[in-house]
C-alpha positions, 0 to 999 in steps of 0.5 A: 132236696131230700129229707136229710138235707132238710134235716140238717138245714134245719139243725145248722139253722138252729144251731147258727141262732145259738140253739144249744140242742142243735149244737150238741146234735151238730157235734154228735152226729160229726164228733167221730169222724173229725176224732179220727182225722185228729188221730190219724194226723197226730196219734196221740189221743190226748191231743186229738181230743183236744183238737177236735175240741177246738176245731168244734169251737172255731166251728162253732163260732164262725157258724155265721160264716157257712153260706151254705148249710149242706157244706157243713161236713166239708167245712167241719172237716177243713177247720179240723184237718186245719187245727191239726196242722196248726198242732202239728206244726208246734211239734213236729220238724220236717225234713228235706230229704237229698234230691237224689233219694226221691228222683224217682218220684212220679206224680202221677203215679196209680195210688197202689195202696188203694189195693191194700187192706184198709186196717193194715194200711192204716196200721202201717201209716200210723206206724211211720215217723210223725212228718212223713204220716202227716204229709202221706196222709195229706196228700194220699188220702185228703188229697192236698197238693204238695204246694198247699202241704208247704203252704199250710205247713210253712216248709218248702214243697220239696220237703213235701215231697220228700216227706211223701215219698220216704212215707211210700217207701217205710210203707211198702216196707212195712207191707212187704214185712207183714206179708213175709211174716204174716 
């Protein structure tokens, strides 16, 4: 184990004794990287604070339940991109597209937006309807499942799919024109 991870052993292991200062570092050393997943998943800044704010709160509160203390990160982050979903779900309504729109979705197609200049991608993404930025950025980038999307999202897996793929065609779209114009 090197020195970091004692570091941060030692900082959880404050923090599960309710240590305030090992808390408040626990959240400054995290609250950037949690506040941009909230932004990339619901776009509106005020609600992205307020769910990184809860998700630090059931963090913090379940903090006894972190078996492993290295793991702390990739358990912040799935309580973050939980609360997320649990927001999104209040508000957005997703759709199923026809079967025949999306019949030519492949699943095990080569990521090609992994080839795309990561600032443009990303102002592409956030330009997509709220439904099909979700579940792209779910899928493409957290690298959930289709059936753990419709799972988490209480929708039907094909809706994630349809979602997914109508995400990759506004994408290549909006890619395609800031090329052409850019």
């Amino acid at each position: 184990m090197n020195s970091n991870n004692n570091i941060q052993t030692n900082l959880i292991l404050r923090a599960k004794q309710g240590d305030e200062t090992a808390l408040e570092c626990l959240y400054n050393d995290y609250c950037k990287a949690m506040y941009s997943i909230c932004l990339k998943m619901i776009n509106v800044k005020e609600d992205a604070e307020d769910v990184l704010h809860d998700a630090f709160v059931i963090a913090f509160k379940n903090l006894h339940q972190l078996k492993n203390e290295i793991q702390f990160g990739g358990w912040l982050k799935r309580i973050t991109i939980n609360e997320c979903i649990r927001h999104c779900k209040k508000k957005l309504i997703y759709t199923s597209l026809q079967d025949e729109q999306f019949n030519d979705v492949q699943e095990n197609e080569t990521p090609w937006w992994q080839n795309v200049n990561i600032n443009l991608l990303y102002t592409a993404i956030d330009k997509l309807p709220d439904g099909c930025k979700q579940i792209f950025y779910l899928y493409a980038v957290e690298n959930f499942g289709h059936k753990e999307i419709a799972t988490s999202l209480n929708i039907k897996e094909g809706t994630s799919k349809s979602q997914y793929h109508r995400a990759k065609k506004l994408l290549k779209e909006q890619l395609l024109n800031n090329i052409k114009n850019g």
